[in-house]
C-alpha positions in Angstrom: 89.4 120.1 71.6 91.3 118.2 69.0 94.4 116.5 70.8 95.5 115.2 66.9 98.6 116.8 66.0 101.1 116.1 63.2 103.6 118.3 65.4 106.2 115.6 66.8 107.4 118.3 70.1 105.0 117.6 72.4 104.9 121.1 73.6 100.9 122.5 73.8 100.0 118.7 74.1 97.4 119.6 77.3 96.3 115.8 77.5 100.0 115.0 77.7 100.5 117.9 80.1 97.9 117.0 82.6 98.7 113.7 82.3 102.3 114.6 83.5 100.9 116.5 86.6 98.6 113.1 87.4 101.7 111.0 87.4 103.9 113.4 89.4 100.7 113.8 91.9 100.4 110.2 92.3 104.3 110.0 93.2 104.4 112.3 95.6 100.5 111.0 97.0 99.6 114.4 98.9 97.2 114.7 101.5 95.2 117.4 101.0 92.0 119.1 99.0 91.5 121.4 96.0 89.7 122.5 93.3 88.1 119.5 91.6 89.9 119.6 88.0 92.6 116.9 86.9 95.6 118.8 87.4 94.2 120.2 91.2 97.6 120.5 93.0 96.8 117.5 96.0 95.8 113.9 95.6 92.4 113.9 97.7 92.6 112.3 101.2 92.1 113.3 104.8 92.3 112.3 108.6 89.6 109.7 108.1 90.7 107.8 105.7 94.3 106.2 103.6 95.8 109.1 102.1 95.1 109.0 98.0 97.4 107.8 95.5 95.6 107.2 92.4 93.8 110.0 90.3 91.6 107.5 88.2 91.1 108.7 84.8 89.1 107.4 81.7 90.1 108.4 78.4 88.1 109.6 74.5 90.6 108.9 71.3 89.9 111.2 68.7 87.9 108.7 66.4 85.9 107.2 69.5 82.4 108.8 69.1 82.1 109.7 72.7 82.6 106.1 73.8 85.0 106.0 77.1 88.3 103.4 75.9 88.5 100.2 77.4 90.8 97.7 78.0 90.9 94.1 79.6 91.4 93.6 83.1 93.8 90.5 82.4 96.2 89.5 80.0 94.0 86.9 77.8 94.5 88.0 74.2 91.0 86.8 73.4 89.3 89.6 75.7 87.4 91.8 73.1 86.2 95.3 74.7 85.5 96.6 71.5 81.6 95.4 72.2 78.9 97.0 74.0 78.2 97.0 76.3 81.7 97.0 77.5 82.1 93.3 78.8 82.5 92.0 82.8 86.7 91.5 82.2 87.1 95.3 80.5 87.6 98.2 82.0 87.4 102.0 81.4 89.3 103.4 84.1 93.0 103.5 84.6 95.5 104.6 86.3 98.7 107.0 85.1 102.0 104.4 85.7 104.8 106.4 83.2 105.3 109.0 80.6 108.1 109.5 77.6 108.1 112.0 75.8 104.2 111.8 74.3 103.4 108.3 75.3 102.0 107.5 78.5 101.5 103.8 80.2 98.7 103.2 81.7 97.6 100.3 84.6 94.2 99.3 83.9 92.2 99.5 87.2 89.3 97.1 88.0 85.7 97.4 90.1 86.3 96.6 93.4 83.5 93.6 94.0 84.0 93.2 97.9 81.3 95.1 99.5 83.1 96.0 102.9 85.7 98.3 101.0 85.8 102.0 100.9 87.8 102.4 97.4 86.1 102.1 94.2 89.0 99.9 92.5 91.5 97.4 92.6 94.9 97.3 90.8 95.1 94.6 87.5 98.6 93.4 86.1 97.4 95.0 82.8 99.2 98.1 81.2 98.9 99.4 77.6 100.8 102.6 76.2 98.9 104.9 74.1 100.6 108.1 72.3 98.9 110.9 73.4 98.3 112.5 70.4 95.4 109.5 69.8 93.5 111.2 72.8 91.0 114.0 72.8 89.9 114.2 76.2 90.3 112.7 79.3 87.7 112.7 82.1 89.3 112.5 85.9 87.2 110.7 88.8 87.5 111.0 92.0 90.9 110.6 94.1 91.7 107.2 95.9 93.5 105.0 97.3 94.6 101.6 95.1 96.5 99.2 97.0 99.2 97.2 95.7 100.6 100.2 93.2 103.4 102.3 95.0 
């Protein structure tokens, strides 16, 4: 599906829609399990474990041939992710911090190098905003916990 739209209203926008749900998910940070599609009603999380409050996501543009977007983990302006393989200080996972109208900001979430943990990533102080309408798909991992983001 085709997310490009010259249409400003962004009514029908499902990227922009599910993105929505993501962000109001991860506010609220509900412990319980669904259905495992990106707008499931629950953040994942259980008696075992920290309750979830991130539903990690990667993101396609429209004009990305099937490559996953990626963004650096810090703020040096000389990071290029635009290579592949995608680099040690990129990233393609992120996490859903605000939405207006059909822009969404994102936190870009880092691989969690300590062995002992349990949770897949660790928060970065980068954030980009990307209009939705760039978007084509988005591809939802698993629910979990980030510290250092509510």
């Amino acid at each position: 599906m085709n997310n490009n739209s010259n249409n400003s209203n962004n009514a029908g926008n499902c990227i922009n829609e599910i993105l929505s749900i993501i962000l109001v998910l991860q506010e609220n940070a509900c412990p319980d399990n669904c259905l495992d599609t990106c707008d499931r009603p629950m953040l994942g999380g259980g008696s075992n474990c920290l309750v979830c409050n991130t539903r990690p996501v990667m993101l396609y543009t429209c004009c990305g041939n099937g490559t996953p977007w990626s963004m650096p983990i810090t703020k040096d302006v000389t990071t290029n992710c635009s290579e592949q393989p995608i680099g040690a200080n990129c990233s393609t996972v992120f996490r859903v911090e605000k939405i207006e109208g059909n822009c969404c900001t994102f936190r870009v979430l880092a691989e969690n190098t300590d062995p002992t943990s349990l949770y897949p990533y660790v928060t970065t102080n980068s954030f980009f905003t990307m209009d939705c309408g760039c978007l084509c798909a988005i591809r939802c991992l698993s629910d979990t916990y980030v510290d250092c983001v509510c």
